[in-house]
C-alpha positions in Angstrom: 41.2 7.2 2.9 38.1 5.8 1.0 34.8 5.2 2.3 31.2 4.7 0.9 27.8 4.6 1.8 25.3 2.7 0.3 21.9 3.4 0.6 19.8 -0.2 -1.0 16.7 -2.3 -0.9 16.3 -5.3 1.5 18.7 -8.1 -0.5 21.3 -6.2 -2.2 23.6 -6.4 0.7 25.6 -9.4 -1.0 25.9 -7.3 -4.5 27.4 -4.3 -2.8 29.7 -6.1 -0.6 30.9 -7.8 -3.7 31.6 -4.4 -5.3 32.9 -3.3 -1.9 35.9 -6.3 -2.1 36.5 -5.9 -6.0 37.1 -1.9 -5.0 39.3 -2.8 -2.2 41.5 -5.0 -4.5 42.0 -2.3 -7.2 42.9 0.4 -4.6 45.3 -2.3 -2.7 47.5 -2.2 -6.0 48.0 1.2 -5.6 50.1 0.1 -2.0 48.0 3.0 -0.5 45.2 0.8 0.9 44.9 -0.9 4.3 42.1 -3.1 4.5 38.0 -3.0 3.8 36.0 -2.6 6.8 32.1 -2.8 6.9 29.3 -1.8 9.3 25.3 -2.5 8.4 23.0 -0.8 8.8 19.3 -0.3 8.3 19.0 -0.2 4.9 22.4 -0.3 3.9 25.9 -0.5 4.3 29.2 1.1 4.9 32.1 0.5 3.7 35.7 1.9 4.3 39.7 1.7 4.7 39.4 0.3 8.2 43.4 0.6 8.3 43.7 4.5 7.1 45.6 6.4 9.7 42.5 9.0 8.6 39.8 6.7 9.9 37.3 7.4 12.9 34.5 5.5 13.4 32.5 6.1 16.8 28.7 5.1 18.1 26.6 8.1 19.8 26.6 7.7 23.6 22.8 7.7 23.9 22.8 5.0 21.3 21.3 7.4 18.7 23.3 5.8 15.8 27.0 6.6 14.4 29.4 8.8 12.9 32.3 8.3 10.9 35.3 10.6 10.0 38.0 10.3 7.8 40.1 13.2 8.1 40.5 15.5 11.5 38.8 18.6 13.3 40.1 21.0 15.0 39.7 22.0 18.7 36.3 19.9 20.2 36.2 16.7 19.3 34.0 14.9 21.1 30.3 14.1 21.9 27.7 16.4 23.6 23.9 15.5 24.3 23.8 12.8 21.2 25.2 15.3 18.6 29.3 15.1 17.3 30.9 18.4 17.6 31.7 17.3 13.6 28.4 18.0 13.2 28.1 21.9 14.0 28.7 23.9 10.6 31.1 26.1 12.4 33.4 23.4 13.0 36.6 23.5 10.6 39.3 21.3 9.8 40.0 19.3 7.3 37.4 16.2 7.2 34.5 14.0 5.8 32.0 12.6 7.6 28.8 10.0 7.6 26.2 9.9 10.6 23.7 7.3 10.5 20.6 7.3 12.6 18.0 4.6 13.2 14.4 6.1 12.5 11.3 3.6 13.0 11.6 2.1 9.5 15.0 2.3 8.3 17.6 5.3 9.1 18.5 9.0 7.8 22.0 9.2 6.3 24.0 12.5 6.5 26.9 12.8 5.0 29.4 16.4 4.9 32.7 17.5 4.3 34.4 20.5 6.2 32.9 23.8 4.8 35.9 24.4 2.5 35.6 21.0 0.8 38.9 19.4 1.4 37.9 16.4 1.3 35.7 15.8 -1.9 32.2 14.0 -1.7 30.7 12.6 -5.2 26.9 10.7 -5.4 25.0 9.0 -7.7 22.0 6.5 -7.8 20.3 3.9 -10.3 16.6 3.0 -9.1 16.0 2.3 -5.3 20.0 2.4 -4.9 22.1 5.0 -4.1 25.8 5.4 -3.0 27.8 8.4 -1.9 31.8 7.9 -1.4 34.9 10.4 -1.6 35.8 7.7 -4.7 33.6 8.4 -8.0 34.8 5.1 -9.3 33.5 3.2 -6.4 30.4 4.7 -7.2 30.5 3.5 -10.8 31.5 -0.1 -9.8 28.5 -0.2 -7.5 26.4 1.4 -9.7 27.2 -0.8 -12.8 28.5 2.2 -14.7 31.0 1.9 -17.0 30.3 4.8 -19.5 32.6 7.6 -19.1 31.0 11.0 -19.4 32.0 12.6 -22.4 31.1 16.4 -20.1 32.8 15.6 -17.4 36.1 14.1 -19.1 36.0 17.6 -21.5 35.7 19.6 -18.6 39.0 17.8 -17.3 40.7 18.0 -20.5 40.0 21.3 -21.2 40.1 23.2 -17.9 42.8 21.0 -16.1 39.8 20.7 -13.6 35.7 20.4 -13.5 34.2 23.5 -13.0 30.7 22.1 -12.3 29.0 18.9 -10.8 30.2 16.5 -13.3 32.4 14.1 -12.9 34.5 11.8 -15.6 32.2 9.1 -14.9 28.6 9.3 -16.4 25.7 9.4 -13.9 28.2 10.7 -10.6 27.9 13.9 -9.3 30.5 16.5 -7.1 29.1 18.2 -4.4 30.8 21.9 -3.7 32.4 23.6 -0.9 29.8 23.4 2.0 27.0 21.4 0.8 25.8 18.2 2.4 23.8 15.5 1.7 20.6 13.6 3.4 18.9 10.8 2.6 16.3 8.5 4.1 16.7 4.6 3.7 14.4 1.2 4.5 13.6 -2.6 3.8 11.8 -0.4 0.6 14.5 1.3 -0.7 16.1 4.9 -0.8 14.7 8.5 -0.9 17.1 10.7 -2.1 20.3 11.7 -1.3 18.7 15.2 -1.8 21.3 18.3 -0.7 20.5 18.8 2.8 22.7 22.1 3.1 24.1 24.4 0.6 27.0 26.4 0.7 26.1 29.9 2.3 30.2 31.1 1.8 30.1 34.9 1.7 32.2 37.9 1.6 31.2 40.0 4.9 32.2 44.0 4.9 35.0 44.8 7.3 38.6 44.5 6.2 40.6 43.2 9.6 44.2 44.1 9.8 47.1 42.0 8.8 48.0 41.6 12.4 44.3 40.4 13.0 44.5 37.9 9.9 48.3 36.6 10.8 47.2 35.8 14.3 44.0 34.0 13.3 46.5 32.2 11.2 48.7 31.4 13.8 46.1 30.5 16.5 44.0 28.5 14.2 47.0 26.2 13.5 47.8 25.9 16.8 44.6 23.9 17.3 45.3 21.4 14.9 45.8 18.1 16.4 48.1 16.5 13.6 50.8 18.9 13.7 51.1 17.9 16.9 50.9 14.7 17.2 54.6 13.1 18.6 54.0 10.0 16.8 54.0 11.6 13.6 56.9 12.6 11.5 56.2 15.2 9.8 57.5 16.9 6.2 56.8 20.4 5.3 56.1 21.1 1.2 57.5 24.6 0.4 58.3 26.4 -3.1 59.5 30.0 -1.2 57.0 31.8 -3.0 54.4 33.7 -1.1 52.3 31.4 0.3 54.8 29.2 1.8 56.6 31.5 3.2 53.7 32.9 5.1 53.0 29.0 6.1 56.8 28.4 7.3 56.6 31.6 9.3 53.5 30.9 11.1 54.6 26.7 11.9 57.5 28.7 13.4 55.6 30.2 15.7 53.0 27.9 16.6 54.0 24.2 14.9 56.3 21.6 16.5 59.4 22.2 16.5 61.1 22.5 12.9 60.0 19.9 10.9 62.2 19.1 7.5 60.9 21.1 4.4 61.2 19.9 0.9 61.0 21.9 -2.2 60.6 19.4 -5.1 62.7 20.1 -8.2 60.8 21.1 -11.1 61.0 24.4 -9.4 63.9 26.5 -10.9 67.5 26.7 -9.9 66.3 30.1 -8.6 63.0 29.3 -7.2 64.6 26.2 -5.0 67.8 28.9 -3.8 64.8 31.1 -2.5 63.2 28.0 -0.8 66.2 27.0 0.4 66.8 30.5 1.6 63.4 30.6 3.7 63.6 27.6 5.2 66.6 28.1 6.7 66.4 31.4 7.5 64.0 30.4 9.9 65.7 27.2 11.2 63.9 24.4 9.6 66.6 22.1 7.9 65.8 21.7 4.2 66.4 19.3 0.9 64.9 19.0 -2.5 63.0 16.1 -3.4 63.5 14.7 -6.9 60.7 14.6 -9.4 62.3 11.8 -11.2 61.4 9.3 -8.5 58.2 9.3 -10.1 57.2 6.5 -12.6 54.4 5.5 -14.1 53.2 3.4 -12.2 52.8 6.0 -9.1 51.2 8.1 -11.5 48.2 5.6 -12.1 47.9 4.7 -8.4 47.1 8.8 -7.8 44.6 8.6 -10.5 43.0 5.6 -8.8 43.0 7.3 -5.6 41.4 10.3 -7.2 38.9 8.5 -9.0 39.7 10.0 -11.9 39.0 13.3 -11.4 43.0 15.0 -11.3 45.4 15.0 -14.4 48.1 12.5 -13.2 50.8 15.2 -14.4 49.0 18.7 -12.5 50.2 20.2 -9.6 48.1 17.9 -7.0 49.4 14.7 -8.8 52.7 16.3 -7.9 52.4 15.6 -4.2 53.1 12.1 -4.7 56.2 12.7 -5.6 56.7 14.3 -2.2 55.3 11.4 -0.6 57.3 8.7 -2.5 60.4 11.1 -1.4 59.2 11.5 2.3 58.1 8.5 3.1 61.6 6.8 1.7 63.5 9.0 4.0 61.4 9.2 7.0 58.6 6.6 7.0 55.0 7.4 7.4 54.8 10.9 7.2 52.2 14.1 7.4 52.6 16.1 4.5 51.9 19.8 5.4 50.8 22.2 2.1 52.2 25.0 2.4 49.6 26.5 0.4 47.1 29.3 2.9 46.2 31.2 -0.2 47.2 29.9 -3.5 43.7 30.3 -4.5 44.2 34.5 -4.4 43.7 36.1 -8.0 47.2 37.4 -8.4 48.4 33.7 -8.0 47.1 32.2 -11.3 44.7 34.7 -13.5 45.9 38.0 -15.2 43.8 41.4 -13.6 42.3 43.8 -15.2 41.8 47.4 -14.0 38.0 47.0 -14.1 38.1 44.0 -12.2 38.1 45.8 -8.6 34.9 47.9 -9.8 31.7 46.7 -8.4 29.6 48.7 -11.1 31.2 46.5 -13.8 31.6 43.3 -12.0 28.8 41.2 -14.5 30.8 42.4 -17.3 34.4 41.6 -15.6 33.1 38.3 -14.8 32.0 37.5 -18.2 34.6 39.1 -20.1 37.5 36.9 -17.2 35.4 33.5 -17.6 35.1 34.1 -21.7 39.0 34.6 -22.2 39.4 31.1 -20.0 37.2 29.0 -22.2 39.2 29.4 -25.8 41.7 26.7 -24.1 39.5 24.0 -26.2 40.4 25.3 -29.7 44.0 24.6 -29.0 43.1 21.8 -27.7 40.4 20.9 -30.9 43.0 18.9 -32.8 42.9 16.0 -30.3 39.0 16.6 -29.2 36.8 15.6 -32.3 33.5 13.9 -32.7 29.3 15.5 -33.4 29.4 16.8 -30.3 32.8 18.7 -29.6 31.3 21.8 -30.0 28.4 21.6 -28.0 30.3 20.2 -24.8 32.8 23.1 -25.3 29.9 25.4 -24.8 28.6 23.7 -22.2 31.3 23.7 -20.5 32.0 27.7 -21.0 28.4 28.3 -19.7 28.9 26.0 -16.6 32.3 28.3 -16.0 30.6 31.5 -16.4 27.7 30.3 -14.2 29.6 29.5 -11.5 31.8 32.4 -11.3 28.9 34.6 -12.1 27.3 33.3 -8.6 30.0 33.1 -6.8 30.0 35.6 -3.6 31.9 38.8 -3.4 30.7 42.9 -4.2 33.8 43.1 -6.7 35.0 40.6 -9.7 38.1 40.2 -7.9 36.5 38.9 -5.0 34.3 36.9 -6.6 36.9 35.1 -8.9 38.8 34.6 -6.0 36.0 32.9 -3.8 35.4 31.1 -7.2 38.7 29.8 -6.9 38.8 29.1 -2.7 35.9 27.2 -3.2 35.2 25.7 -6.5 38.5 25.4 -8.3 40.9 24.4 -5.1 38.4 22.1 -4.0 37.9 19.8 -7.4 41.4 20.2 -8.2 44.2 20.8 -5.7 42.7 19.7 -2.6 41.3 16.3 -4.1 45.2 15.1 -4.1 46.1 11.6 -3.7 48.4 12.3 -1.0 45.0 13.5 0.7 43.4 10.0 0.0 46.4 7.7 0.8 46.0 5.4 4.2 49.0 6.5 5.7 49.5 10.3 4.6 47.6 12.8 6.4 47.6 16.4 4.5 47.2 19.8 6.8 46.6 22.8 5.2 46.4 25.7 7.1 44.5 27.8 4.6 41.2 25.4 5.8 41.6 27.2 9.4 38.6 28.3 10.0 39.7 31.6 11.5 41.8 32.5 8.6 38.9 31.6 6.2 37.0 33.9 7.5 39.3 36.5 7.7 40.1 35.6 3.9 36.3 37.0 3.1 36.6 39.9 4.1 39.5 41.5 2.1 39.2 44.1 -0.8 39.8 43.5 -4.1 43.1 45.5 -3.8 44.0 43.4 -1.1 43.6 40.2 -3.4 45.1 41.4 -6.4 48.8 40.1 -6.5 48.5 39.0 -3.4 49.1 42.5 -1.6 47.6 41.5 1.5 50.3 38.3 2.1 52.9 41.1 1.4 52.1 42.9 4.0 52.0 40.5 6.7 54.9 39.0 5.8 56.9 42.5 5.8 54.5 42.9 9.1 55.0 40.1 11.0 57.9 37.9 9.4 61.1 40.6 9.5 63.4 38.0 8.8 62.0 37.0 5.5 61.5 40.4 4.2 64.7 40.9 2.2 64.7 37.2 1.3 63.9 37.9 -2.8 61.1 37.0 -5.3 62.4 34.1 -7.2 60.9 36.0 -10.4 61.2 39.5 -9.7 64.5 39.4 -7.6 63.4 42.1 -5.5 62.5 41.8 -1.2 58.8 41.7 -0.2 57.3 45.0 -0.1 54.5 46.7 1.6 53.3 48.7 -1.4 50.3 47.5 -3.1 51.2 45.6 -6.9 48.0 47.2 -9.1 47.3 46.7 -12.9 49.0 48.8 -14.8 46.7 51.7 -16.1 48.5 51.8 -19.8 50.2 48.9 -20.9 53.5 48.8 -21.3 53.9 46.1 -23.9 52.2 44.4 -26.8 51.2 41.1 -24.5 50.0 43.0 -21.6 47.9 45.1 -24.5 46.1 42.2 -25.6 45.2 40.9 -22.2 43.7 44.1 -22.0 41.6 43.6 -24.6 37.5 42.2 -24.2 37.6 38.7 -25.0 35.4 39.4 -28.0 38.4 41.4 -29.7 41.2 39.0 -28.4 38.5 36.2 -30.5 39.5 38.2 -33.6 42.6 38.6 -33.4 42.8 34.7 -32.7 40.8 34.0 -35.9 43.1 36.2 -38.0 46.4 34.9 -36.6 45.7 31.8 -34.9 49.6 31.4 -34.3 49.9 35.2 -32.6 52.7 34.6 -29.7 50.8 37.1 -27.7 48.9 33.9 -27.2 51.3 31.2 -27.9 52.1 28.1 -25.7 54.6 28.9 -22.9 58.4 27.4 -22.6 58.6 23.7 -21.7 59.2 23.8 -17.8 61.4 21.2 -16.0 57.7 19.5 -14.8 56.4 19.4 -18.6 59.9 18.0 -19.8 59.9 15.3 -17.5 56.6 13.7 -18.0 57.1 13.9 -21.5 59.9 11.7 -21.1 58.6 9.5 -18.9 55.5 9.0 -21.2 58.4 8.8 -24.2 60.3 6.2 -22.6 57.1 4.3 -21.9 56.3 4.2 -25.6 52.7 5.8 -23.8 49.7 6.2 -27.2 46.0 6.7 -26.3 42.9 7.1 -27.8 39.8 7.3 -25.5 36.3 7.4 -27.6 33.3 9.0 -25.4 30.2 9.7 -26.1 30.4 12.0 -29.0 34.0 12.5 -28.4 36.9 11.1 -29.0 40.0 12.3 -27.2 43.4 11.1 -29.5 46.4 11.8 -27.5 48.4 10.6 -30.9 46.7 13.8 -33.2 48.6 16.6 -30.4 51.5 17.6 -28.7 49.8 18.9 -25.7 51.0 17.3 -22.6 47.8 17.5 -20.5 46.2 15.8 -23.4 48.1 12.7 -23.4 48.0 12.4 -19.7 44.5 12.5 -19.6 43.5 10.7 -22.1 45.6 7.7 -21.0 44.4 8.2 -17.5 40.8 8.0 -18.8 41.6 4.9 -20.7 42.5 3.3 -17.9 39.4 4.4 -16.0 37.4 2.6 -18.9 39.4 -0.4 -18.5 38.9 -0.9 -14.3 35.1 0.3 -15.3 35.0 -2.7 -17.5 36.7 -5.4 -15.9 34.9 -4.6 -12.9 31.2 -5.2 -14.5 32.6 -8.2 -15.9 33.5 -9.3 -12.6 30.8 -8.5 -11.2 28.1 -10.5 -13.6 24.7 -9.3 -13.8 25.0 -5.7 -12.3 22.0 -4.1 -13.6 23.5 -0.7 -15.3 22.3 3.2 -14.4 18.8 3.8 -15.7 19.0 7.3 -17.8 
């Protein structure tokens, strides 16, 4: 699904309708375009996949303007004395949306996403013109930008993700979970976009039971209109762990029917028994989806969709895979994650004991955020250029900022909102299977419900994901001696906590304050405490594919230059070639164009 708004003086109509049809052209080669559709307005123009299953475009009864949606909502959906249910900040699903108005000399544009930023929302703006679009590189195109941000394509590099508002393209900016955007438009020009809302996510004080939070699970995806659709086929994306399991139980309660699941194999031959295992223990018929029906090719289409913003080789870019495998074997399809928590902090980050005290929480936060920024220095051997260093610092203040403000009385619920609504957002949920024209994604951890119950755990709750144990050995019997692919053992009720004395030399150092783990790094930069971890099936078999492709790159930024040749890193490569070709579309594209007047500094 890609739309944009363009926000320009009297007489640039013909310019951005240009860019409009160039843009449409590039995505059409990815095969996961329909066609352009358009819709003026009073000082500007609107442009979008008119033939995305995703699209909505509707005029207000009263004739107070328009709305479009791409995406769904859940529950009301209609129109009530001039103003879109879309419209109320308490409505959740998983959507963007653009309403125009007409005001006596031009119109106000507001443009929002749900409130846990599923759908992503970038802006930028050169003079009297502005353009906001769920597709940075549209944004370039009609911008005449074709300098690639040196900040923004560090930040990708080194943190698999941005972790503030830039983007890889110089000059375009990401808005976060819950924020909106307003601007004001004429014959005379633009004023703003200017953020209209801000995000005002917060951790409220009483812990509900698991029975509470399950049910708000189950009764929030009830309401949501895709999984219900009969004219949709729909394919269910599991890896047993946790979180899907939890998913699977509750769409067997309260989904259609059983639906196939897929488990893509660069799990191992453990983790895809287990999947296998939950599936059909609950009656949904099951296969695995191979990774190797990947090329290329598919992988540069889901960085076109992305607009450059997703490695072509992490976990999102994964779910084409599952699309090129669903939609051989069933058609169009709607992908289901079964992801309502991944973003927990016992999924991804190690815990320390003084994470879950709220009298050290500044120091926890600092101490988490500082042992996440080294990943550059391994990285340094591809990244040189004057101004290395200084983006690597800018980018480890920009990740301290923002988990430093992020809500929550404890670190652990602050890193975890951190990663609900910052890092899911800019990295997992900005998928290309969530911006193809035929694909819808559902993921029940947007239910509103279940979001809110979500804020008001405690940080033991969070930690390894105690509070998913316990509704699944609550309210899911039949899974609970199903086994943990990695620990072998059934899900248990008991809490998992931090150890309180480690019990072996790597758990020791990741015990240690980042200041100390520094030194030790300086004094044996090849310590395995630290090392690089085993080649997994994934890692093995895009190295091969970028082998067999013969695949070099060497990207030079501003200040930077990324050589994919000078390391062995995987993520390197992939991103470095993906922002090559980012430079290449950015410069064809202004060469096609002709005299596009580029972004004023």
């Amino acid at each position: 699904m890609f739309f944009a708004v363009s926000m320009h003086p009297a007489g640039s109509t013909e310019r951005v309708d240009r860019a409009a049809q160039l843009h449409a052209r590039h995505l059409s080669e990815t095969a996961r375009f329909g066609e352009l559709a358009r819709r003026e307005f009073a000082g500007g123009s609107l442009h979008w996949d008119g033939g995305s299953s995703h699209a909505d475009i509707t005029d207000a009864p009263d004739g107070s303007g328009f709305l479009l949606r791409g995406g769904y909502t859940a529950g009301d959906d209609g129109w009530n004395d001039g103003r879109h249910a879309t419209e109320d900040p308490r409505t959740w699903g998983e959507f963007t949306a653009v309403r125009v108005r007409p005001t006596a000399d031009g119109s106000t544009v507001d443009v929002w996403a749900d409130r846990a930023g599923s759908w992503p929302l970038y802006y930028g703006s050169a003079g009297r013109h502005a353009v906001i679009s769920n597709d940075p590189h549209f944004i370039a195109v009609a911008l005449g930008i074709t300098t690639l941000s040196a900040q923004g394509s560090y930040e990708l590099l080194a943190y698999h993700h941005a972790i503030g508002r830039e983007t890889t393209l110089s000059g375009v900016h990401a808005l976060v979970a819950g924020e909106a955007l307003q601007a004001s438009t004429g014959d005379s020009g633009t004023s703003g976009p200017h953020l209209h809302r801000r995000s005002n996510l917060t951790y409220s004080r009483p812990t509900v039971s698991t029975d509470a939070t399950y049910e708000a699970l189950r009764d929030a995806v009830a309401q949501i209109g895709p999984l219900h659709d009969p004219d949709r086929t729909l394919t269910l994306q599991i890896s047993g762990g946790l979180d899907s399991r939890l998913t699977l139980g509750v769409l067997a309660e309260a989904g259609p029917g059983r639906p196939e699941a897929v488990t893509l194999d660069l799990s191992t031959p453990e983790e895809l028994e287990v999947a296998h295992h939950v599936a059909t223990t609950l009656g949904f018929p099951h296969r695995t989806a191979r990774l190797d029906e990947m090329s290329l090719q598919a992988a540069r289409s889901g960085w076109s969709l992305t607009g450059g913003q997703v490695s072509v080789h992490a976990a999102a870019g994964n779910i084409l895979a599952y699309e090129v495998s669903a939609k051989a074997a069933n058609g169009d399809v709607t992908l289901v994650g079964a992801w309502p928590g991944d973003c927990l902090i016992g999924s991804y980050v190690p815990v320390m004991p003084l994470m879950v005290s709220r009298f050290s929480r500044g120091w926890a936060l600092r101490d988490w955020s500082s042992k996440r920024a080294p990943i550059w220095r391994a990285r340094g051997v591809a990244v040189t250029g004057p101004r290395a260093k200084g983006i690597a610092r800018a980018a480890d203040r920009s990740l301290r900022r923002s988990v430093l403000r992020s809500p929550g009385r404890s670190a652990a619920q602050s890193i975890s909102a951190w990663a609900m609504f910052e890092r899911q957002p800019r990295f997992s949920y900005v998928s290309p299977a969530i911006l193809s024209h035929d694909v819808l994604a559902v993921t029940p951890v947007l239910a509103g419900p279940y979001l809110d119950a979500l804020l008001t755990l405690s940080p033991t709750d969070i930690i390894a994901k105690n509070y998913y144990r316990r509704m699944i050995h609550s309210r899911l019997v039949a899974l609970r001696d199903v086994p943990n692919a990695n620990t072998g053992a059934p899900v248990s009720p008991e809490p998992v906590l931090p150890p309180r004395l480690p019990r072996s030399r790597p758990e020791l150092f990741g015990l240690l304050p980042a200041s100390i783990q520094e030194f030790v790094r300086r004094l044996r930069p090849a310590n395995h405490y630290i090392g690089r971890p085993a080649p997994t099936a994934e890692t093995e078999f895009w190295n091969s594919l970028f082998a067999a492709q013969g695949v070099e790159a060497r990207v030079d930024l501003d200040g930077v230059t990324v050589d994919a040749r000078e390391s062995g890193d995987l993520h390197v490569g992939s991103v470095a070639l993906a922002l090559s070709w980012s430079r290449k579309y950015l410069e064809e594209a202004y060469a096609e164009l002709g005299a596009v007047p580029t972004r004023s500094e």
